[in-house]
MARKEBA-12183 format. One record per residue: residue in three letters; x, y, z of N, C-alpha, C, O in turn. Coordinates in steps of 0.1 Angstrom, whole numbers, always signed. Each point is the difference from the previous one (the first is absolute). Layout:
BEGIN
ATOM,ALA,X,Y,Z,X,Y,Z,X,Y,Z,X,Y,Z
...
//
This chain:
BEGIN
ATOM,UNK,+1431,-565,+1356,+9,-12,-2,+12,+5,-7,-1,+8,-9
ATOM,UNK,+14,-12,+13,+12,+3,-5,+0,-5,-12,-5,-11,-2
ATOM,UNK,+15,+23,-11,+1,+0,-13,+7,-18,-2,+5,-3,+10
ATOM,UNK,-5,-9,-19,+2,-12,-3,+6,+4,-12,-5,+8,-7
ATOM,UNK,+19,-16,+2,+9,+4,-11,-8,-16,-5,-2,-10,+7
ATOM,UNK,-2,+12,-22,-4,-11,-7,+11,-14,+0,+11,+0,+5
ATOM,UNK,-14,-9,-10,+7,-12,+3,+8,+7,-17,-6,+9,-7
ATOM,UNK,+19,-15,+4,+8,+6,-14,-7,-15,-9,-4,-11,+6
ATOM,UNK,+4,+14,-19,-6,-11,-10,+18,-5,-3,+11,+5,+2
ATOM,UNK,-19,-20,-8,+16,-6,-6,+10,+9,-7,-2,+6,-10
ATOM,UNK,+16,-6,+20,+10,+8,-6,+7,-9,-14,+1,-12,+1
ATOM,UNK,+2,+19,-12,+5,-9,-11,+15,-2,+4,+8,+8,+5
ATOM,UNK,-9,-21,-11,+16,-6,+4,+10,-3,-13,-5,-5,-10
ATOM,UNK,+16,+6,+9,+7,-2,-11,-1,-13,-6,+3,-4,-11
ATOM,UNK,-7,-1,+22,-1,-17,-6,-13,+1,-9,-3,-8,-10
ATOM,UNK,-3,+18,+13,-16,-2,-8,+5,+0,-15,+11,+2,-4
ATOM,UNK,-22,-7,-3,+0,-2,-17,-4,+13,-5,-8,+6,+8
ATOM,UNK,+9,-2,-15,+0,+15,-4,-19,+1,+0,-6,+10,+6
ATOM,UNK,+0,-19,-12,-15,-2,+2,-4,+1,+14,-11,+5,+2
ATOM,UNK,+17,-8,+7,-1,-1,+16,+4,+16,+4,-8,+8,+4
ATOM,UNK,+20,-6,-8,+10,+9,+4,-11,+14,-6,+0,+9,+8
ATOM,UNK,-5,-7,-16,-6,+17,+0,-11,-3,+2,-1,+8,+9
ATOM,UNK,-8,-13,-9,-18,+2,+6,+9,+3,+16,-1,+12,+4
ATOM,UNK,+10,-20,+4,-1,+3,+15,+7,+12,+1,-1,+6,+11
ATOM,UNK,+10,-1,-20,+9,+15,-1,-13,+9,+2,-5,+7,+9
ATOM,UNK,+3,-9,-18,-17,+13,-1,-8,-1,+10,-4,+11,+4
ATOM,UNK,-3,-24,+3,-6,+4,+10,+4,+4,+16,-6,+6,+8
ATOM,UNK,+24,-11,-8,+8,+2,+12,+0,+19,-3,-7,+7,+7
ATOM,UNK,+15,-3,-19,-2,+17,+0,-13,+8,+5,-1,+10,+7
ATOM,UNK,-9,-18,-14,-14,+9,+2,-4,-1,+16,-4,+10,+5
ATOM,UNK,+5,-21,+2,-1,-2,+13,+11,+11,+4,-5,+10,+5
ATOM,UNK,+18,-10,-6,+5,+11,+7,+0,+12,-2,+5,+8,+9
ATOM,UNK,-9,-3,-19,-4,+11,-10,-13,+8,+6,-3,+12,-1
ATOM,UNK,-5,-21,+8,-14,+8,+1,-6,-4,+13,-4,+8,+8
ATOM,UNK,+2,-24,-6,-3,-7,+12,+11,+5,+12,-4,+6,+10
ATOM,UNK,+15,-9,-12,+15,+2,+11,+3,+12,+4,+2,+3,+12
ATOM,UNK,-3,+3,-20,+0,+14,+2,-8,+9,+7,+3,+8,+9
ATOM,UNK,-13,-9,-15,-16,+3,+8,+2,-3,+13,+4,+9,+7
ATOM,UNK,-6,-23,+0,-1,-3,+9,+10,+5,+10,-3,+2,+11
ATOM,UNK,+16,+1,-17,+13,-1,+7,-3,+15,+5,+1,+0,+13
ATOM,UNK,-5,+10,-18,-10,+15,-2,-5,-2,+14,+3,+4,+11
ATOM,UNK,-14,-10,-16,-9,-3,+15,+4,+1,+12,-3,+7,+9
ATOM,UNK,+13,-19,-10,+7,-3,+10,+4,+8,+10,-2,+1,+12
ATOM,UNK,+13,+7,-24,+6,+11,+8,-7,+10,+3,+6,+7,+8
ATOM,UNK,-19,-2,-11,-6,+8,+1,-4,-2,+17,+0,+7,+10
ATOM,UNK,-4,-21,-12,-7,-4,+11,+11,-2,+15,-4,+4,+11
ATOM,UNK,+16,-8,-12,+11,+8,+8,-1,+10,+5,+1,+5,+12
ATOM,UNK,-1,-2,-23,+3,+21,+5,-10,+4,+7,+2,+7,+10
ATOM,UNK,-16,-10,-14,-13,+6,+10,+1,-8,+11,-4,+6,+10
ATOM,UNK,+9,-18,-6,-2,-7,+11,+15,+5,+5,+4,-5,+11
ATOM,UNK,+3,+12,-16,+15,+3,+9,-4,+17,+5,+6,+7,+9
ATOM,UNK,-16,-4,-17,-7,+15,+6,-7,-4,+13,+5,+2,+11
ATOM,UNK,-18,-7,-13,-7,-10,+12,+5,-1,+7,-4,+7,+10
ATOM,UNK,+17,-16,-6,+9,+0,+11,+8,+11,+4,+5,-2,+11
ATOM,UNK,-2,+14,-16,+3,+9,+1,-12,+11,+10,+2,+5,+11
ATOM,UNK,-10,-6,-18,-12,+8,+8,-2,-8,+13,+2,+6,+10
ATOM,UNK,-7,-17,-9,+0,-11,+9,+10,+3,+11,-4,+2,+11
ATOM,UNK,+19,-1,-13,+8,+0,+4,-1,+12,+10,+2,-1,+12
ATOM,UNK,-7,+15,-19,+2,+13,+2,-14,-1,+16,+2,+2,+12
ATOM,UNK,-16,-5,-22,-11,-1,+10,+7,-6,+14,-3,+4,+11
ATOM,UNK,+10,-14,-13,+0,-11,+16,+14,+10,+7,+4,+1,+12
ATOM,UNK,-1,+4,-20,+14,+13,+4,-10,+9,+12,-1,+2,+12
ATOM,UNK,-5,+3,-23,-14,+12,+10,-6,-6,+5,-6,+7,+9
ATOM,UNK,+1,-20,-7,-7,-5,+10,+7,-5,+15,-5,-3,+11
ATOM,UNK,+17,+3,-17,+6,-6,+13,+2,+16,+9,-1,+0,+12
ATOM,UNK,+4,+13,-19,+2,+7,+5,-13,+5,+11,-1,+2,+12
ATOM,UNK,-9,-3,-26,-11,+4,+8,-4,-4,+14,-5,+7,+8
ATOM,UNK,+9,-27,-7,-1,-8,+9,+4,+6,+12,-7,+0,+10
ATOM,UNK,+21,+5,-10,+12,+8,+11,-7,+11,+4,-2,-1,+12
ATOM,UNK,-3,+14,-18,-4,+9,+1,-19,-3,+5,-6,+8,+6
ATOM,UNK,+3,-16,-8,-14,-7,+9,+8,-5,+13,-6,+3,+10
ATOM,UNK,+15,-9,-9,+8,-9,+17,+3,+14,+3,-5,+3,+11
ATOM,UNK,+10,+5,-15,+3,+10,+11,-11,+10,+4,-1,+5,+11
ATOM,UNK,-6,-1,-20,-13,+2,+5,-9,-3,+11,-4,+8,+8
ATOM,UNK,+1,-24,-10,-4,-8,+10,+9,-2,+10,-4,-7,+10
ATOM,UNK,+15,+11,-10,+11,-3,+12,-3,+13,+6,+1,+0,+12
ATOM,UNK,-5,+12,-18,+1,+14,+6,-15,+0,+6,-3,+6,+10
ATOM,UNK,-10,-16,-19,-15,+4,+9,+4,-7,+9,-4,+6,+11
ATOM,UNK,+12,-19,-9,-5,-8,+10,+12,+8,+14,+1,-4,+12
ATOM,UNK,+3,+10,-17,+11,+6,+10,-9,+12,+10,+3,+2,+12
ATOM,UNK,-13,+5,-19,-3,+13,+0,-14,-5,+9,-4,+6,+10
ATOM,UNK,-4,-19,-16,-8,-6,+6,+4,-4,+14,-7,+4,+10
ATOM,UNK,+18,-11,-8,+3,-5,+16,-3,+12,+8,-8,+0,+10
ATOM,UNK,+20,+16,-17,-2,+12,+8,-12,+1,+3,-3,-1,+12
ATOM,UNK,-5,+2,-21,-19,+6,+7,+0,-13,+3,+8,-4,-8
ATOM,UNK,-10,-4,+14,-8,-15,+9,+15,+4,+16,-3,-2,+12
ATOM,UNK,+14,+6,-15,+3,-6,+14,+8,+11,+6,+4,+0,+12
ATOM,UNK,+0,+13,-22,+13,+12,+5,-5,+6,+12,-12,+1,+3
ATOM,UNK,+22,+2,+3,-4,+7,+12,+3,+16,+2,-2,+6,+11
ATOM,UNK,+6,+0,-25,+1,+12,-2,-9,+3,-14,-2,-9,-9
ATOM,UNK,-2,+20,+8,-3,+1,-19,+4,-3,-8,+12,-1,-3
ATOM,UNK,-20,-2,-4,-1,-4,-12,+0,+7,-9,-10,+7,-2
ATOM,UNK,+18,-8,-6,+1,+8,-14,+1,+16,+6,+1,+9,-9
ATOM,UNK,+0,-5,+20,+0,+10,+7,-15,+8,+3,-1,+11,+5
ATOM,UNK,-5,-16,-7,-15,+1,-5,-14,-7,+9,-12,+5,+1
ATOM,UNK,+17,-16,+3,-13,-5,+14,+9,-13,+5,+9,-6,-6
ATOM,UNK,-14,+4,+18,+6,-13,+8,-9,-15,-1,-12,+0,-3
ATOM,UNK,+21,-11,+6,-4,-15,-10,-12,-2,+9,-5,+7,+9
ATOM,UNK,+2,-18,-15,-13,-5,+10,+1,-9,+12,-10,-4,+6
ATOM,UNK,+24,+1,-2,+6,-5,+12,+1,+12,+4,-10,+2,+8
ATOM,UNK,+17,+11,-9,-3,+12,+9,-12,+4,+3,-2,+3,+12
ATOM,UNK,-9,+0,-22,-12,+4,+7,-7,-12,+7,-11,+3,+6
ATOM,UNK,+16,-15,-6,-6,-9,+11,+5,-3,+14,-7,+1,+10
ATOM,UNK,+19,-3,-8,+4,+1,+10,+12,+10,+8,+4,+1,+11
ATOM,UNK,+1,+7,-24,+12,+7,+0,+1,+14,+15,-7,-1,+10
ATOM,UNK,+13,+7,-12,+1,+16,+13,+5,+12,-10,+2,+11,+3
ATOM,UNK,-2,-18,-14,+4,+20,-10,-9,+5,-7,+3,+11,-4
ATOM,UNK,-19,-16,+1,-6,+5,-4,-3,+13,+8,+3,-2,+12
ATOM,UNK,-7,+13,-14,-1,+12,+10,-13,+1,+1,-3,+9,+7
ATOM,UNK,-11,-18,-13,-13,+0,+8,-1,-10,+7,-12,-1,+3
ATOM,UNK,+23,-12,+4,-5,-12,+0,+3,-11,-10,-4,+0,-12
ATOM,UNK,+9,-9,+17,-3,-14,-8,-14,-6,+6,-4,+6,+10
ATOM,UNK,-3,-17,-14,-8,-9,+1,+6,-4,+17,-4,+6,+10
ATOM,UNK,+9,-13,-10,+6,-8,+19,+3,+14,+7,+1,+0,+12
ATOM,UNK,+0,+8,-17,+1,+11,+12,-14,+11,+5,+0,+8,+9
ATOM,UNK,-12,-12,-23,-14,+4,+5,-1,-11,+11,+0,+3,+12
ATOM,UNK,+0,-12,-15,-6,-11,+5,+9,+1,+13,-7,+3,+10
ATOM,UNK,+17,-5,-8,+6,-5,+17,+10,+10,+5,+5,-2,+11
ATOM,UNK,-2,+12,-17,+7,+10,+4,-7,+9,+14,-10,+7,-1
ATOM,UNK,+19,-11,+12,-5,+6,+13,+13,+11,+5,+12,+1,-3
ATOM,UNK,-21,+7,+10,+7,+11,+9,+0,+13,-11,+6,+10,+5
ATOM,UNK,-10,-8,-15,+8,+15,-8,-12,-4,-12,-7,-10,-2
ATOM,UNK,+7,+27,-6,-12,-2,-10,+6,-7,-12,+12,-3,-2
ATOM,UNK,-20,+2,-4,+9,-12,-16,+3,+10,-6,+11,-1,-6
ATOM,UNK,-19,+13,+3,+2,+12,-12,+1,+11,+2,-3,+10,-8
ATOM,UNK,+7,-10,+22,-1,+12,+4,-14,+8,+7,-1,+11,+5
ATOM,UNK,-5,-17,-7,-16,+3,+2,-8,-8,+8,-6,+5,+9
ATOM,UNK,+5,-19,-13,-6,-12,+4,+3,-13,+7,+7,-8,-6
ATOM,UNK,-10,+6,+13,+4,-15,+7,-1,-9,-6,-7,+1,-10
ATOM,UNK,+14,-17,+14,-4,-13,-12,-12,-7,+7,-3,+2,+11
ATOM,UNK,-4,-10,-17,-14,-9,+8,+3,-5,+8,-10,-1,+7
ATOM,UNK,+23,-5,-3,+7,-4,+13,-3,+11,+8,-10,-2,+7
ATOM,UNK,+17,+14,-5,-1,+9,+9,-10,+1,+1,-2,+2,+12
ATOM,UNK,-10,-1,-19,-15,+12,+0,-7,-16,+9,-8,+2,+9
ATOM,UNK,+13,-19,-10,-8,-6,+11,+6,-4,+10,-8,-4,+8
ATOM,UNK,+21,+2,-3,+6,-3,+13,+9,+8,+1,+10,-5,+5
ATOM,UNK,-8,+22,-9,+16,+2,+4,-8,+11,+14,-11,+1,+6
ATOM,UNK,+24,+7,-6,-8,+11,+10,+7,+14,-4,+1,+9,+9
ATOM,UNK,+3,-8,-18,+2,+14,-9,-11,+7,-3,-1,+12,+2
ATOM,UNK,-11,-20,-9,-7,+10,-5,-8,+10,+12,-6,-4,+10
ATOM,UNK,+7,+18,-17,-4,+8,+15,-15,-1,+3,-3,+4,+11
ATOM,UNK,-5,-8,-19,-13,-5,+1,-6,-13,+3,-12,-3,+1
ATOM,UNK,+25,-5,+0,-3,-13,+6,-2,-11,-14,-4,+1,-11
ATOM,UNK,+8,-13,+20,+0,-15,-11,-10,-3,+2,-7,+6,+8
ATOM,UNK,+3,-15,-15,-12,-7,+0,+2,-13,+10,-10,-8,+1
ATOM,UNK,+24,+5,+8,+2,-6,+10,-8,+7,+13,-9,-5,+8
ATOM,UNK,+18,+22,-8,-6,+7,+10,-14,+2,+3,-4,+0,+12
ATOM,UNK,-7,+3,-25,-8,+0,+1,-11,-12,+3,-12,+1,+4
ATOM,UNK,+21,-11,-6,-10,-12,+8,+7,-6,+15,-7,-6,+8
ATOM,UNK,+18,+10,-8,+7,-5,+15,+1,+10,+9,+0,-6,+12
ATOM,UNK,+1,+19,-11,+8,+5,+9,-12,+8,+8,-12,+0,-3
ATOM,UNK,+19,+5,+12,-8,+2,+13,+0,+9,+5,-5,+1,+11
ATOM,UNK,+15,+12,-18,+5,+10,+1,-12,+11,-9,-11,-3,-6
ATOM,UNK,+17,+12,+7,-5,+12,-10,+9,-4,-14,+13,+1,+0
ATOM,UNK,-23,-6,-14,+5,+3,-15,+4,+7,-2,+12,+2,+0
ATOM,UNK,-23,+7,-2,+2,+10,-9,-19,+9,+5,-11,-5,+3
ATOM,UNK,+16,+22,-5,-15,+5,+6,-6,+1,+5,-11,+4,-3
ATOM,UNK,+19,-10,+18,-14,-5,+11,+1,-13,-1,-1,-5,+11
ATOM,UNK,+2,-2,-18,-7,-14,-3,+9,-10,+5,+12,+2,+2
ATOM,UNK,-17,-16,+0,+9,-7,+7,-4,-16,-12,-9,+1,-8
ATOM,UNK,+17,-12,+10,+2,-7,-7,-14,-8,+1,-8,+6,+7
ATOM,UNK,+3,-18,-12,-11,-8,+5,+3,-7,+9,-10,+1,+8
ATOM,UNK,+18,-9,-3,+5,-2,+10,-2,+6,+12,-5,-6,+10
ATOM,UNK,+8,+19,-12,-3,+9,+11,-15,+3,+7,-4,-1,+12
ATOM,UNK,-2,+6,-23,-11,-2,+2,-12,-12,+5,-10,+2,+7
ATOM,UNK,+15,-14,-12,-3,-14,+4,+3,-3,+13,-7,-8,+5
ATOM,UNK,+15,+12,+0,+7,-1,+16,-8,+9,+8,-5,-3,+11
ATOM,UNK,+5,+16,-18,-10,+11,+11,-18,-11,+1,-4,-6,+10
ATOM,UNK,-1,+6,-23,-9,-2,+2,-8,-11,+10,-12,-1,+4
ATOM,UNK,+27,-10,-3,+1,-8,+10,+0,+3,+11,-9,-5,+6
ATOM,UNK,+17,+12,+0,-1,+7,+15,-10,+8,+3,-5,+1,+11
ATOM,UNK,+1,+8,-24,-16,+1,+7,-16,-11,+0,-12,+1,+5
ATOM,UNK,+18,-7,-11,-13,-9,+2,+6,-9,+12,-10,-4,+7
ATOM,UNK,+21,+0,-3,+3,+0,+15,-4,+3,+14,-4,-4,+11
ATOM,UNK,+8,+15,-16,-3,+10,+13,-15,+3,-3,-2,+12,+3
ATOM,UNK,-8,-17,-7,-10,+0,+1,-8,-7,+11,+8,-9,+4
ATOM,UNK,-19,+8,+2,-7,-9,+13,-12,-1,-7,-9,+7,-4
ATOM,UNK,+12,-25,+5,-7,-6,-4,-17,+8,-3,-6,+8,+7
ATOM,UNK,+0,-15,-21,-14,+13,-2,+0,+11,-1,-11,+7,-1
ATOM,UNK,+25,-1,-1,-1,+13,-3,+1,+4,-12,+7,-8,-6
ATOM,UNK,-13,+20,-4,+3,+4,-10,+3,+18,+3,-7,+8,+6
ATOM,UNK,+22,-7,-14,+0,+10,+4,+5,+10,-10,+12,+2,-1
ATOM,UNK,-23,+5,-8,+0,+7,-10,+6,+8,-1,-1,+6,-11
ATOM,UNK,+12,+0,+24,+8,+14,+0,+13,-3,-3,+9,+8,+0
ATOM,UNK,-7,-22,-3,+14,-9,-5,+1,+5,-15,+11,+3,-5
ATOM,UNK,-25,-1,-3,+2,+0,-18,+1,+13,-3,+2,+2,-12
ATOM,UNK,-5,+12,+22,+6,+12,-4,+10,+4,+6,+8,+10,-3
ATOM,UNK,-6,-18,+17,+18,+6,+0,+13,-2,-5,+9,+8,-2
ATOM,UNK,-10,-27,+0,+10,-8,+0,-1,+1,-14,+8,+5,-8
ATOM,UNK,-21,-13,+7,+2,-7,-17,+2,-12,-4,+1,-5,-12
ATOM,UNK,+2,-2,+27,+8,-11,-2,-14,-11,+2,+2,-11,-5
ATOM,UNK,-16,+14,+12,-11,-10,+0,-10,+4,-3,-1,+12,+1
ATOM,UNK,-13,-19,-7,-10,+1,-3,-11,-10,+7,-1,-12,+1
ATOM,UNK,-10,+27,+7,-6,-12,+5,-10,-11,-10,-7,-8,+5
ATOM,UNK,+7,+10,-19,-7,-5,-9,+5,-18,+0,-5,-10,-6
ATOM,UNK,+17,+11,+13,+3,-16,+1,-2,-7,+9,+3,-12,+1
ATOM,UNK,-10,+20,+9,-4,-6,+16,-14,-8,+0,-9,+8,+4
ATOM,UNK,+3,-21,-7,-11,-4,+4,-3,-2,+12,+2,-12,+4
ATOM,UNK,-7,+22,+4,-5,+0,+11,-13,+8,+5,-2,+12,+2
ATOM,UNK,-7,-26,-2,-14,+1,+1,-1,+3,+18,+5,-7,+9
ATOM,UNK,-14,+19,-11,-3,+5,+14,-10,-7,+6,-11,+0,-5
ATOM,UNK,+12,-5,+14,-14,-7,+9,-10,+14,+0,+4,+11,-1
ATOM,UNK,-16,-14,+3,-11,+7,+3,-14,-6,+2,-7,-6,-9
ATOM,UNK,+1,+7,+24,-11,-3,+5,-8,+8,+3,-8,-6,+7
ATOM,UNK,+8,+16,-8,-12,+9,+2,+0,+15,-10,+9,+6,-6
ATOM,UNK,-17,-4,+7,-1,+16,-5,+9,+8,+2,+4,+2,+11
ATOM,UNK,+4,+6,-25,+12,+4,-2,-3,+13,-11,-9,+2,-8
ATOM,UNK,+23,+6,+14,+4,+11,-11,+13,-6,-9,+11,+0,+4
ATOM,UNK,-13,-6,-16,+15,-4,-8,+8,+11,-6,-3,+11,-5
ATOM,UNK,+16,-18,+5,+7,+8,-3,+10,+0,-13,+3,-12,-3
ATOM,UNK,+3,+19,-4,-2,-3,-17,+18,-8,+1,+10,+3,+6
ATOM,UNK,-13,-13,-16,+11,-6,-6,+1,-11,+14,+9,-4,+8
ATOM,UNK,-22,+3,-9,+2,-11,+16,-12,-14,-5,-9,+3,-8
ATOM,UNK,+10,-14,+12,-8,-14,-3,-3,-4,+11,+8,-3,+9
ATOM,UNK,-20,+1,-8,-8,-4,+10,-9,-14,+2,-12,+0,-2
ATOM,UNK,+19,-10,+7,-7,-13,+6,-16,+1,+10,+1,-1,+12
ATOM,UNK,-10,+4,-18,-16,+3,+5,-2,-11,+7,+4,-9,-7
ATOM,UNK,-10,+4,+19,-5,-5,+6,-17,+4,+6,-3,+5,+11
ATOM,UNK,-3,-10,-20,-16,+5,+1,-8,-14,+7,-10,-4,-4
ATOM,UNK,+17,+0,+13,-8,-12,+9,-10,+9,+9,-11,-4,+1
ATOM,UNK,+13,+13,+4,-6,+10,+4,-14,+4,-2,-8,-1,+8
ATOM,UNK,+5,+6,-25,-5,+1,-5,+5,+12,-7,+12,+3,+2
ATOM,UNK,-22,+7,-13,+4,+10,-7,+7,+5,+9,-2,-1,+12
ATOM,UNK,+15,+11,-19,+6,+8,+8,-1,+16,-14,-5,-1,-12
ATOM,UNK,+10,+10,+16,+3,+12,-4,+15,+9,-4,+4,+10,+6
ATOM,UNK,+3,-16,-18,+11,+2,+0,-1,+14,-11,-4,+2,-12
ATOM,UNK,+9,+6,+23,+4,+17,-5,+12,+5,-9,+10,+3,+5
ATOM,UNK,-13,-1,-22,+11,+0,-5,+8,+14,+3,-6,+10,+3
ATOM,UNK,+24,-8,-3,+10,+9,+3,-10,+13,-5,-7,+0,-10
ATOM,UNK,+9,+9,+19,-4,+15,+0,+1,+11,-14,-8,+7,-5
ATOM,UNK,+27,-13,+3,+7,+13,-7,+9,-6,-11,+12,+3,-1
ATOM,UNK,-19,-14,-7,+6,-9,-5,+8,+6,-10,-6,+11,-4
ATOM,UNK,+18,-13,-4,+6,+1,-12,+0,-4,-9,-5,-11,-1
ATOM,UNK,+9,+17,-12,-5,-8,-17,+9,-19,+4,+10,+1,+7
ATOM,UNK,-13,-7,-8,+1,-16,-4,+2,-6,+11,+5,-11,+1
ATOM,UNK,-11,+19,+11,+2,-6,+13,-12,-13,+1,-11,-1,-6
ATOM,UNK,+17,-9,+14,-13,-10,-1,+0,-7,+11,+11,-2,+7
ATOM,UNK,-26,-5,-4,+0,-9,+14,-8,-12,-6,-8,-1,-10
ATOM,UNK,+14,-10,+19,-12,-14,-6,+3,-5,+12,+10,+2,+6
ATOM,UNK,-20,-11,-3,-10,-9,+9,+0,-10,-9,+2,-1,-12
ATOM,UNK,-5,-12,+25,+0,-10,-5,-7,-9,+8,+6,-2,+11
ATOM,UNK,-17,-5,-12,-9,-7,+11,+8,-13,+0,+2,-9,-9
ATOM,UNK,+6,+13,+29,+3,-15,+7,-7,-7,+5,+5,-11,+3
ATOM,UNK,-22,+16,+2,-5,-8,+5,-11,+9,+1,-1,+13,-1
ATOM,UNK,-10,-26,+3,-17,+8,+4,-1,+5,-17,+9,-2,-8
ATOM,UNK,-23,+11,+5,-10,-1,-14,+1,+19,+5,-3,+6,+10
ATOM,UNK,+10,-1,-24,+4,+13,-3,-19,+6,-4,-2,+12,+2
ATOM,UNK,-6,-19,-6,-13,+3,-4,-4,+12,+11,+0,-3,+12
ATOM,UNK,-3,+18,-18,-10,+11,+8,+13,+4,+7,-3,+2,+12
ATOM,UNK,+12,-2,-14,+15,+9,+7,-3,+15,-12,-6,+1,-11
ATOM,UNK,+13,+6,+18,+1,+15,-6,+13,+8,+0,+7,+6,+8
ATOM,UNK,-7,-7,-21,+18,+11,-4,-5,+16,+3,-8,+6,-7
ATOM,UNK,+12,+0,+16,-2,+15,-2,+10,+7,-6,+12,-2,+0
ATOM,UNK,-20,+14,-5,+9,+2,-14,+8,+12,+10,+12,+1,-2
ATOM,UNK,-17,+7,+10,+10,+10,+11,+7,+11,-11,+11,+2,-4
ATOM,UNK,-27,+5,+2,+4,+8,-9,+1,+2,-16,-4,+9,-7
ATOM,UNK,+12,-22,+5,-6,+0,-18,-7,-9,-6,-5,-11,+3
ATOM,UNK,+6,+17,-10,-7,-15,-9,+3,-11,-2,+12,-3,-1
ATOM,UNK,-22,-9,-1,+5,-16,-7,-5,-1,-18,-11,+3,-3
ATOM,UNK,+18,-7,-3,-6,-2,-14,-10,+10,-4,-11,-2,-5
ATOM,UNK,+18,+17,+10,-8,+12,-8,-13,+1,+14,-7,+10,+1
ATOM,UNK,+8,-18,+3,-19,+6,+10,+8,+9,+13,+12,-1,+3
ATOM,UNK,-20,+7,+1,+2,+2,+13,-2,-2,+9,+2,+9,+9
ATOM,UNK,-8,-23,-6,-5,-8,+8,+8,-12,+8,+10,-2,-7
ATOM,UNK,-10,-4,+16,+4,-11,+7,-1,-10,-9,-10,+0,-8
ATOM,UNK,+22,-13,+7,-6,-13,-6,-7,-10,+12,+3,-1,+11
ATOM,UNK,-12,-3,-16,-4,-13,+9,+4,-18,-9,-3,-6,-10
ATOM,UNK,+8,+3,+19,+2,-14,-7,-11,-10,+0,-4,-6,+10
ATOM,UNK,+0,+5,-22,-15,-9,+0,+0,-14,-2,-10,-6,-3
ATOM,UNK,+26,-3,+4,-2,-9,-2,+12,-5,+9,+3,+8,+10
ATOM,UNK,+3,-19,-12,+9,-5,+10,+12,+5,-5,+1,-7,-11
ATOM,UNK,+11,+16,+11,+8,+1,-5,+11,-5,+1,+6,+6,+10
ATOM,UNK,+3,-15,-15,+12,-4,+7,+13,+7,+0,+9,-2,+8
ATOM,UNK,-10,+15,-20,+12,+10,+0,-6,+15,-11,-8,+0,-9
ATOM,UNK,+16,+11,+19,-9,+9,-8,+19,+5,-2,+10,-4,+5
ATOM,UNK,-12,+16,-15,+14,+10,+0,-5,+14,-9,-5,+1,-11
ATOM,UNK,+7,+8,+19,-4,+13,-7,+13,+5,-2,+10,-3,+6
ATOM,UNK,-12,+13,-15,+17,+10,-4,-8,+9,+4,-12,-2,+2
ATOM,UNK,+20,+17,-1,+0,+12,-4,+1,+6,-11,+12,+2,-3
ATOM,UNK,-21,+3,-5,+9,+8,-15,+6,+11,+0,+7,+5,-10
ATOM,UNK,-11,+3,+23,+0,+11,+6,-13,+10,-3,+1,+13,+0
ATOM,UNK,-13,-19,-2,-5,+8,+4,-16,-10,+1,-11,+5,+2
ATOM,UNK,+12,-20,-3,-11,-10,+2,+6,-15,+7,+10,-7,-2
ATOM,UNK,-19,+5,+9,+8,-13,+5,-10,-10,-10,-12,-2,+0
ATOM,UNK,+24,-6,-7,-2,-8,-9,+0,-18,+3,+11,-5,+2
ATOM,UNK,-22,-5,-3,+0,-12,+6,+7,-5,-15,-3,+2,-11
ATOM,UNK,+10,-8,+16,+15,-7,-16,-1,-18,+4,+5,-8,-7
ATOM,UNK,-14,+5,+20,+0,-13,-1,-10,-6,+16,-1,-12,+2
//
């Protein structure tokens, strides 16, 4: 709270009666003698510390204003230096390129980001193609992943596109006559397998089968004698399948090897509606 100069006591007046006139002489002196004085002390004391206060005050808001300026240009120089790295199209600071250059830019010397991605005809780094090129261009010397599913030509190594292959495999299963399977297509070409051909052989009488072949049995007849392949191969396999008449007392001849380890003929002792043996290469095995 600011220093308060006391209220002054009755000043004596000439008009006073001399009985009036000195009691208020003496208490007007002693008030200014000790009370007035004092306070008046204070007073100025309290001036002077509050004219320092404002002084320092004055000085602090001096340096704060500076400091304020010296923060704006700071922030004027991050936010300046900031734009460079988000958008320059040369270096920065001389030292690395913004992140608009490594995304879509042409000066980075490994590549920007849009030029992995869509950059066609030429390598991005000297070394490599972009994912554009490597799936529809026709630069890479090993072929796109376009080529390799479209084309019809030689890729790469011999090799031809899927496409290509899909189209061969078509013209030989074409030029095929009707019922035929023709197993010398899957080691020359490559292009067919007779494993996709369901074609069940008619059969009415007593037979020598032949391996990776299916046989439609017709036992209206009665038992017949079906002679398994001579000179069979590891996973080579034949199966039968009763189209008509009771497979009951028919006989698999084994023609040399074995069936399920014996070395004996199978006889079928019941009605069978489908039999299938493999080869393992060295037993003919019943799998169904």
């Amino acid at each position: 709270m600011a220093q308060q100069i006391s209220a002054f006591p009755p000043v004596p007046l000439l008009t006073d009666t001399p009985e009036v006139f000195d009691p208020k002489a003496v208490t007007f002196n002693l008030f200014l003698a000790n009370t007035f004085v004092s306070e008046v002390n204070a007073l100025s004391t309290e001036v002077e510390s509050n004219a320092l206060s404002a002084g320092s005050d004055a000085t602090s808001a001096a340096l704060s204003e500076t400091n304020a300026a010296t923060s704006a240009g700071a922030s004027a120089n991050s936010a300046a230096l900031s734009e460079e790295w988000a958008t320059a199209t040369a270096l920065v600071a001389g030292t690395d390129y913004s992140a608009k250059e490594y995304a879509s830019g042409s000066a980075v010397p490994t590549g920007s980001a849009k030029e992995w991605a869509a950059e066609t005809g030429t390598l991005v780094d000297g070394t490599e193609y972009s994912a554009k090129e490597y799936a529809v261009g026709s630069f890479v010397p090993t072929g796109s992943a376009k080529d390799w599913a479209t084309s019809t030509i030689e890729v790469d190594s011999g090799l031809k596109g899927a496409r290509g292959y899909a189209e061969d495999a078509q013209a030989a299963v074409a030029s095929l006559p009707a019922g035929t399977i023709n197993d010398a297509l899957v080691a020359a070409d490559k292009v067919w397998s007779s494993e996709k051909l369901v074609n069940w052989l008619p059969v009415s009488t007593s037979a020598t089968l032949v391996v990776r072949n299916k046989y439609a049995v017709d036992f209206t007849a009665g038992p017949l004698t079906l002679t398994l392949p001579s000179a069979p191969s590891e996973h080579d396999y034949v199966e039968i399948y009763t189209s008509a008449g009771v497979s009951t007392a028919s006989v698999v001849a084994r023609n040399g090897q074995t069936i399920m380890g014996l070395a004996e003929d199978l006889t079928i002792n019941y009605d069978a509606k489908s039999l299938q043996l493999v080869y393992n290469g060295s037993d003919w095995r019943i799998v169904r």
